[in-house]
FIKE-822620 format. One line per 10 residues: number of its first residue (from 1); their letters; for each residue x, y, z of C-alpha. Coordinates in steps of 0.2 Angstrom, whole numbers. Example, Ala and Ser with C-alpha at 12.3 -4.5 7.8 and 13.67 -1.06 7.14 Angstrom:
1) as) 62/-22/39 | 68/-5/36 $
***
This chain:
1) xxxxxxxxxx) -375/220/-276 | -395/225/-277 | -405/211/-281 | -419/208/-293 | -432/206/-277 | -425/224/-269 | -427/234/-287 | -444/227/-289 | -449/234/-272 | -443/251/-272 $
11) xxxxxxxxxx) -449/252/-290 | -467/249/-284 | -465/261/-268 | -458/273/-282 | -472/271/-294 | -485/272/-278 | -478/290/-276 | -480/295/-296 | -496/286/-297 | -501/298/-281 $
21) xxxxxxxxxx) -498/313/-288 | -480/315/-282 | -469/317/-298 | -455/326/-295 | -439/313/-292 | -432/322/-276 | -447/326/-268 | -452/305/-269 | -434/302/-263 | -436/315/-247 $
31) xxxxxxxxxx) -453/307/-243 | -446/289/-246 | -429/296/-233 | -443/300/-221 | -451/284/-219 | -436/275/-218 | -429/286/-204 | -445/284/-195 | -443/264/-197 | -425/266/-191 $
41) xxxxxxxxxx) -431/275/-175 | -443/261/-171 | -430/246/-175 | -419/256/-165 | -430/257/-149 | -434/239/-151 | -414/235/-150 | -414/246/-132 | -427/237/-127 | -420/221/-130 $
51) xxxxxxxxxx) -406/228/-121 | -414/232/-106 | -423/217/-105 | -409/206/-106 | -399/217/-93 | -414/220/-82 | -411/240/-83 | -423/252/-89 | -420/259/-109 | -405/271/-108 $
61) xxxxxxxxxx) -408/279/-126 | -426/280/-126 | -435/287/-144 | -450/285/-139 | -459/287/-120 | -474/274/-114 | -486/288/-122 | -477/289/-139 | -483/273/-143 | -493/278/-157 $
71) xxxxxxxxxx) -478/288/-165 | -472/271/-169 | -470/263/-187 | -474/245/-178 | -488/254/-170 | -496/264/-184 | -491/251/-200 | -505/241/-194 | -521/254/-191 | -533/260/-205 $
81) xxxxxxxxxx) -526/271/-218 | -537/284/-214 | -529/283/-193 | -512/281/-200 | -514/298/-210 | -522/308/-196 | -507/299/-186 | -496/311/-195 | -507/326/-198 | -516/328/-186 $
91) xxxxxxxxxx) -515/331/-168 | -527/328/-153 | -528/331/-135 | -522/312/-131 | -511/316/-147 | -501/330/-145 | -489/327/-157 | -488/319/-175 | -476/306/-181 | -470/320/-194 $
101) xxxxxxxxxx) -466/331/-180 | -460/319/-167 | -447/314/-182 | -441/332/-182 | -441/334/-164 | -430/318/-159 | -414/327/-160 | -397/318/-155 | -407/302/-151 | -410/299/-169 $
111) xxxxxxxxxx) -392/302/-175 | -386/313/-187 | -399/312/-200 | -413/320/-186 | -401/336/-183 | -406/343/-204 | -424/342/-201 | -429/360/-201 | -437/365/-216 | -445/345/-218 $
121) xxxxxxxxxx) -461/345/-225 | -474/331/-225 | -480/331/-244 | -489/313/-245 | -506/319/-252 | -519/304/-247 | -518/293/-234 | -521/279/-249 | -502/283/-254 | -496/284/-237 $
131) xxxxxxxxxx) -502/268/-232 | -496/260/-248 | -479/266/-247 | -477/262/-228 | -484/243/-230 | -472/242/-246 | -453/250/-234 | -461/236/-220 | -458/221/-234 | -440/227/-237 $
141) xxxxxxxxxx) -427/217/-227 | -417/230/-221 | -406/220/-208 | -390/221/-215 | -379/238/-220 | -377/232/-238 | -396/229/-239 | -397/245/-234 | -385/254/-243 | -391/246/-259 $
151) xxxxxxxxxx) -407/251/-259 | -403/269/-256 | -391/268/-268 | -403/263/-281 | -415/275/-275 | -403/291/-277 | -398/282/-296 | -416/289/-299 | -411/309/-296 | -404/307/-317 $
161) xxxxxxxxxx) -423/307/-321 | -424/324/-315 | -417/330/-328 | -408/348/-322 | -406/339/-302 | -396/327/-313 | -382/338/-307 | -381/330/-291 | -379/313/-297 | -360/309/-303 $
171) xxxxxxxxxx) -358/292/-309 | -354/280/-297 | -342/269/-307 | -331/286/-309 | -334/288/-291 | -326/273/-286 | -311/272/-298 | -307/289/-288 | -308/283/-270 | -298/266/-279 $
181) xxxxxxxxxx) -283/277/-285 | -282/287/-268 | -282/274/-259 | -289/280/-240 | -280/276/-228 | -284/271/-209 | -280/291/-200 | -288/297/-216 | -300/313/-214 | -311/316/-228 $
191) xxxxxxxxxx) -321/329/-236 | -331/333/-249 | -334/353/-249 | -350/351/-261 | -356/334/-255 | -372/334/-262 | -380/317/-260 | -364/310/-250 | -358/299/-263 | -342/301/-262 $
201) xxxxxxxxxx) -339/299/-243 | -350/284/-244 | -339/278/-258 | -325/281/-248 | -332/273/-233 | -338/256/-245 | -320/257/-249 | -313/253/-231 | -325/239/-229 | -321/230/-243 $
211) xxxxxxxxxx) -302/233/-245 | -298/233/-223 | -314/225/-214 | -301/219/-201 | -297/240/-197 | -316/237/-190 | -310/227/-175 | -299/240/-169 | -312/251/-156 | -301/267/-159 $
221) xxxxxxxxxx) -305/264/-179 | -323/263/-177 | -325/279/-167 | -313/287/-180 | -326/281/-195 | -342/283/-186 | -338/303/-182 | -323/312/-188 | -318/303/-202 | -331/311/-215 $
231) xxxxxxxxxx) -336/328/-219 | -347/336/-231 | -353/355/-234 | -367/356/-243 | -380/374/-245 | -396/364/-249 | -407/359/-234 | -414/346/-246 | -396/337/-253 | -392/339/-233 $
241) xxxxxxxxxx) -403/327/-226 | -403/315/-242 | -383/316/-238 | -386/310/-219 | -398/295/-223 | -386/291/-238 | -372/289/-225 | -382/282/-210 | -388/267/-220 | -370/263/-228 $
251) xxxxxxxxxx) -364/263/-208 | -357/280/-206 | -369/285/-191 | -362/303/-187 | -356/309/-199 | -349/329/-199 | -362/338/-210 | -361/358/-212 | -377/365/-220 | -366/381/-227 $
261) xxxxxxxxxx) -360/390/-243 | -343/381/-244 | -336/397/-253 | -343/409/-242 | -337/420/-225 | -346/407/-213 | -335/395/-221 | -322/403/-219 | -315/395/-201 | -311/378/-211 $
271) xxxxxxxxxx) -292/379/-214 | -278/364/-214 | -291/352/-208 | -293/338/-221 | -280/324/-228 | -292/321/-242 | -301/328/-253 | -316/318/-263 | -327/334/-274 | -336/336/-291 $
281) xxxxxxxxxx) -337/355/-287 | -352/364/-296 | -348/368/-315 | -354/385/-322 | -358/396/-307 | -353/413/-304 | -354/421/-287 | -350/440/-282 | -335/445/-275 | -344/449/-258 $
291) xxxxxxxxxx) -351/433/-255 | -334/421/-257 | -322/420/-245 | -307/433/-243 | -293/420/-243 | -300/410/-258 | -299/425/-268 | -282/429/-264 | -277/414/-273 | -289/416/-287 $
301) xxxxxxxxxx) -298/432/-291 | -315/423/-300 | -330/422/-297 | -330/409/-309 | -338/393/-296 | -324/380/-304 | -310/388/-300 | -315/396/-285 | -317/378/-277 | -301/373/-283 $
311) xxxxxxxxxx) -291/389/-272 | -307/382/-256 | -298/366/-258 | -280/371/-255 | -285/380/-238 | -296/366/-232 | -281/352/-236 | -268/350/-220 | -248/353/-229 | -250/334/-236 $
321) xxxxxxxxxx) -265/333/-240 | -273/325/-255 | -287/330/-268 | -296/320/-284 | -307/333/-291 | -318/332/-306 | -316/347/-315 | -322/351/-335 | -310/355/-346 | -309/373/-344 $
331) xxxxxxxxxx) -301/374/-331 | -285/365/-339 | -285/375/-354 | -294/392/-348 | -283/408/-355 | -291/421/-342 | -280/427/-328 | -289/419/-316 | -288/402/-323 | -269/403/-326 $
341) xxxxxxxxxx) -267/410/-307 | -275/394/-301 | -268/382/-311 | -248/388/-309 | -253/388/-289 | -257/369/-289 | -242/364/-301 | -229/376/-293 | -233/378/-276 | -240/359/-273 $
351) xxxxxxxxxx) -237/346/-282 | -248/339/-296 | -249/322/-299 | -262/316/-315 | -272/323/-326 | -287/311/-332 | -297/316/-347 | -314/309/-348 | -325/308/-364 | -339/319/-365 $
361) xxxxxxxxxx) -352/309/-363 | -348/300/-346 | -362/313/-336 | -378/311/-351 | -391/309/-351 | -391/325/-341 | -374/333/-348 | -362/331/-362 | -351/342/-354 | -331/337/-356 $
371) xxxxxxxxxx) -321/334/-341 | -306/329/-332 | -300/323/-315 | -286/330/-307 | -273/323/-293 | -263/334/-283 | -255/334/-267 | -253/352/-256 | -236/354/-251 | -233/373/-250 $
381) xxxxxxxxxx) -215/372/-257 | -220/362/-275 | -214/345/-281 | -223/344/-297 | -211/335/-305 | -219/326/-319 | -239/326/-323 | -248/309/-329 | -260/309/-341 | -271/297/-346 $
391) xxxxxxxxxx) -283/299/-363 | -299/291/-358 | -310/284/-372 | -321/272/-361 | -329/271/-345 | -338/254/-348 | -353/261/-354 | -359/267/-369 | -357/288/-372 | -374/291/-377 $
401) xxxxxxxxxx) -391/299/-368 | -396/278/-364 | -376/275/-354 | -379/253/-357 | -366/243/-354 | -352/240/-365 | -336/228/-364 | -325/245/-370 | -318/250/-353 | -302/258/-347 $
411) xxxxxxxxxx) -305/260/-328 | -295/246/-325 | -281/250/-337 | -280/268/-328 | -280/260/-311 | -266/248/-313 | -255/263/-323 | -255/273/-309 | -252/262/-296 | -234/261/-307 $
421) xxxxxxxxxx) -230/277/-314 | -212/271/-316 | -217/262/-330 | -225/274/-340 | -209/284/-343 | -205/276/-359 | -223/277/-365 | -225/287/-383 | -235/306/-382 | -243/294/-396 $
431) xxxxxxxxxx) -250/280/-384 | -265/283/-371 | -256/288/-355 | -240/296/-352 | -229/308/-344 | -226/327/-346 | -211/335/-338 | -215/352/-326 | -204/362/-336 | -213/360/-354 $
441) xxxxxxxxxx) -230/363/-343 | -223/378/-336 | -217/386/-354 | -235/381/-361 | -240/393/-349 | -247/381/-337 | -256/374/-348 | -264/358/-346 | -276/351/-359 | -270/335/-364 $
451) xxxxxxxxxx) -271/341/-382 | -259/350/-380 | -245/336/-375 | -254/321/-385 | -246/316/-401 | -259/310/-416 | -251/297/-428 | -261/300/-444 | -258/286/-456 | -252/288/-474 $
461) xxxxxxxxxx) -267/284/-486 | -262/281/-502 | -275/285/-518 | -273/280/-536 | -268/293/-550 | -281/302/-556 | -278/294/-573 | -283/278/-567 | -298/285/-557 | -306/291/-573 $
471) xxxxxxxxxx) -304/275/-580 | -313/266/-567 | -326/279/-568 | -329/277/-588 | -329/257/-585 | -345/259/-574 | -352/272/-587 | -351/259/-601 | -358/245/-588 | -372/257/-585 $
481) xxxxxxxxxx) -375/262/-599 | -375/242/-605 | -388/238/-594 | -398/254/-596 | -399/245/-615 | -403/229/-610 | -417/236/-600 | -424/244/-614 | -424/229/-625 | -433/221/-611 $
491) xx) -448/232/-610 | -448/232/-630 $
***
C-alpha cells in the first residue's frame, strides 16, 4: 500500500518536472522511468560487486567497466548540477559516452527494460531540474518490490491527467477484480495483446504473490514467472518501455514484450500460444482491410478495432484457453454483420461464460463510455451452455469526473457469485445477476445486451381522483388568498 511519505516524494519530483517546463504527464513519466532505470543499473552493479568480493572472483555481470565510472548514479548524484548535466549531454575525449547513451546501449545486461530504448530522448531542459529530480529518486527507499511497484504505480495513476492519454489507464480496482475471477494458475501463460502500461500482467503477477507466495519457492516457478509467463504487444515505443519498467519494478524481470501492431501481418506468427487472456483492446478504431491480419478477418470482416481484437483473441488462445476482455457495449448489441459474426463465433464455437455490465462512468474523468466485460473460454466445439450476467451499479467509487470513494460497491458481490454459479439458477431476471440459457441467446440473434434479458419491476403508484386533487388545490387558493388579505391589512 503507498504511504503518505512515498506520495509526498514523487509528488515533488512530479512538480519539479511541471515547474521545469515539462508539462506533458507521459513525457515526465518517460523521464522519471529513465532515471530510475539508471539507478537500478547502478544498485545492480553494486549487488555483483558485493558478489565478487564475497566470493573473491571478478564481476560476472558487469554494467559498468573501471572507465565508466562517471556513468554512474552513485558517481554523478554527487557532482555540481552543471557537471551532472554535461554528464549526460555532452561527451569528451575522456568521456566518450553519456549516461543517456550508455543507458541505451547496455543491452541484455540491463534486462528487459534496456532492449525498448530506441527512439529514447533525453528531454530534461536545465541541469537545475536534473539535479533536483535526481537528488529527490536518491531519497526514495526502493529496497523492496512493493516499494517499488507502489511508487510506479502511483506514478502511472497520473497518465488520467492527460486527458486523451487517459485511454491507457484502465482502473486498477476493475483490473484486479478480473485477474481475481480468472484466477491464474501456476502453468498459466499470459497475454495482454494491447498492453499499454502493463497493468494487467502486473496485476496478474501481484496476484500470485499475494494468493501463492509459497509457488515462489519452487526454482522451476520462478523461471516460469520471471520469462514466459507474461506477454504484451503493444505498437507504441513510448507505452513499450513504460510497460517494461512497470513490470521490472513489480518483479517480473524479463518479461516477453513485442513492440508490434497486434492486428497486423507481423503479427500474424502468434497462434495457439496463450492460456489467458488479460486486454482492454482499443475502443473506436478502424483499420484497413490491408493492414489486419488475413486470419482475423476471416472470422470477422471489420475493420471496426473492437471487434477485430476479439477474432486476434481467439487465434492467440491455446484450445482451453481463457479471455476477460473489457469491451463497450456495442459489441453485445451491435446489428452489423460483423458484430453478429463475432459474437455467434464466441458463444457457439467456444464457450461463453459472463457478461459483466459496468456503469458508464467507471473510465471518467477521461471517458463516459458504457462497458462490459466478457468471459469466454475457446474450445472450438462450443459449450456455452448458460451466460451470467451481472447488472453492475457500483464500483466503489463515485460515477462522476472526481471518481472519490463511496461505500456503494459490488465487486465483491460479483466476485463471490461467480465463484458459485450454481446458485444463481434460481435468481429472478428481476434481481442484479442471473442466468440466460444459449438457446434464448441464440433466437435473440446473439444478442447480448443485458437489457435485453433483464426484467424491470415497476411499482404500482397510486394517485388520488382528480375530484379530490382539485379540492386540495382550491384549499391552498383560499389559504393564499387569506394571507394575501392579511398582508394587506398589515401594510394599511
Amino acid at each position: 500500500m503507498i504511504t503518505g511519505e512515498l506520495k509526498s516524494q514523487v509528488d515533488k519530483i512530479w512538480n519539479i518536472f511541471w515547474t521545469g517546463g515539462i508539462s506533458n504527464p507521459l513525457t515526465v513519466i518517460e523521464q522519471f522511468t529513465y532515471l530510475l532505470f539508471i539507478r537500478r543499473m547502478d544498485d545492480q552493479q553494486l549487488k555483483e560487486e558485493r558478489k565478487a568480493n564475497l566470493l573473491g572472483k571478478p564481476i560476472e555481470n558487469a554494467v559498468y567497466t573501471e572507465d565508466q565510472k562517471y556513468l554512474r548514479w552513485g558517481f554523478f548524484k554527487d557532482e555540481d548540477a552543471e557537471v551532472m548535466f554535461d554528464l549526460f549531454t555532452k561527451t569528451t575525449v575522456d568521456r566518450p559516452l553519456t549516461v543517456f547513451d550508455h543507458m541505451k546501449e547496455v543491452g541484455a545486461k540491463g534486462g528487459v527494460f534496456a532492449q525498448y530504448m530506441k527512439g529514447a530522448t533525453f528531454m530534461i531542459p536545465t541541469a537545475r531540474v536534473l539535479d533536483q529530480v535526481v537528488q529527490l529518486i536518491h531519497e526514495i527507499k526502493m529496497e523492496d518490490r512493493d516499494t517499488k511497484g507502489d511508487l510506479y504505480e502511483y506514478l502511472l495513476s497520473k497518465i488520467a491527467s492527460a486527458g486523451k492519454n487517459g485511454q491507457f489507464r484502465t482502473p486498477r480496482h476493475i483490473i484486479k477484480m478480473m485477474v481475481e475471477m480468472v484466477e491464474p494458475t501456476q502453468e498459466e501463460t499470459i497475454c495482454d495483446p494491447s498492453c499499454g502500461t502493463a497493468g494487467f500482467l502486473v496485476a496478474a503477477g501481484e496476484y500470485i504473490h499475494e494468493k501463492h507466495p509459497d509457488w515462489f519457492h519452487d526454482q522451476a516457478f520462478r523461471q516460469h514467472f520471471d520469462t514466459a509467463m507474461f506477454t504484451g504487444v503493444e505498437f507504441d515505443s513510448t507505452m513499450l518501455r513504460i510497460g517494461a519498467m512497470n513490470l521490472q519494478l513489480h518483479g517480473i524481470e524479463n518479461p516477453n514484450l513485442i513492440g508490434k501492431d497486434a492486428l497486423s501481418e507481423s503479427n500474424g506468427d502468434i497462434r495457439n500460444q496463450f492460456s489467458l487472456i488479460l486486454a482492454n483492446p482499443p475502443f473506436k478504431g478502424s483499420l484497413d482491410y490491408d493492414s489486419v491480419e488475413g486470419s482475423i478477418l476471416k472470422m470477422v470482416k471489420t475493420k471496426k478495432t473492437e471487434l477485430l481484437f476479439l477474432g486476434l483473441m481467439l487465434r492467440m488462445l491455446k484450445t482451453g484457453g481463457r479471455a476477460a476482455v473489457i469491451i463497450p457495449d456495442g459489441v453485445l448489441f451491435g446489428s452489423s454483420k460483423a458484430h453478429k459474426q463475432i459474437r455467434e463465433e464466441i458463444i457457439a464455437n467456444h464457450k461463453l461464460e459472463a457478461v459483466i455490465s459496468m456503469p458508464s462512468g467507471v473510465f471518467k474523468p477521461y471517458a463516459g463510455v458504457s462497458t462490459a466485460v466478457v468471459f469466454f473460454t475457446k474450445t472450438g466445439t462450443g459449450g456455452t451452455d448458460h451466460v451470467w450476467y451481472y447488472d453492475m451499479q457500483a464500483d466503489g467509487y463515485s460515477l462522476d469526473d472526481k471518481r472519490t470513494e463511496t461505500k456503494e460497491n459490488d465487486i465483491p458481490d460479483i466476485l463471490a457469485r461467480f465463484n458459485d454459479l450454481d446458485k444463481e439458477k434460481n435468481r429472478k431476471r428481476t434481481e442484479q445477476s442471473f442466468l440466460v440459457p444459449f438457446e434464448e441467446i441464440k433466437a435473440n440473434d446473439w444478442d447480448l445486451s443485458i437489457n435485453r434479458y433483464k426484467e424491470i419491476v415497476y411499482e404500482e403508484i397510486e394517485y388520488a381522483k382528480p375530484q379530490e386533487i382539485i379540492k386540495d388545490i382550491e384549499a391552498l387558493d383560499k389559504e393564499r388568498n387569506e394571507a394575501l388579505m392579511v398582508l394587506k391589512e398589515m401594510l394599511g
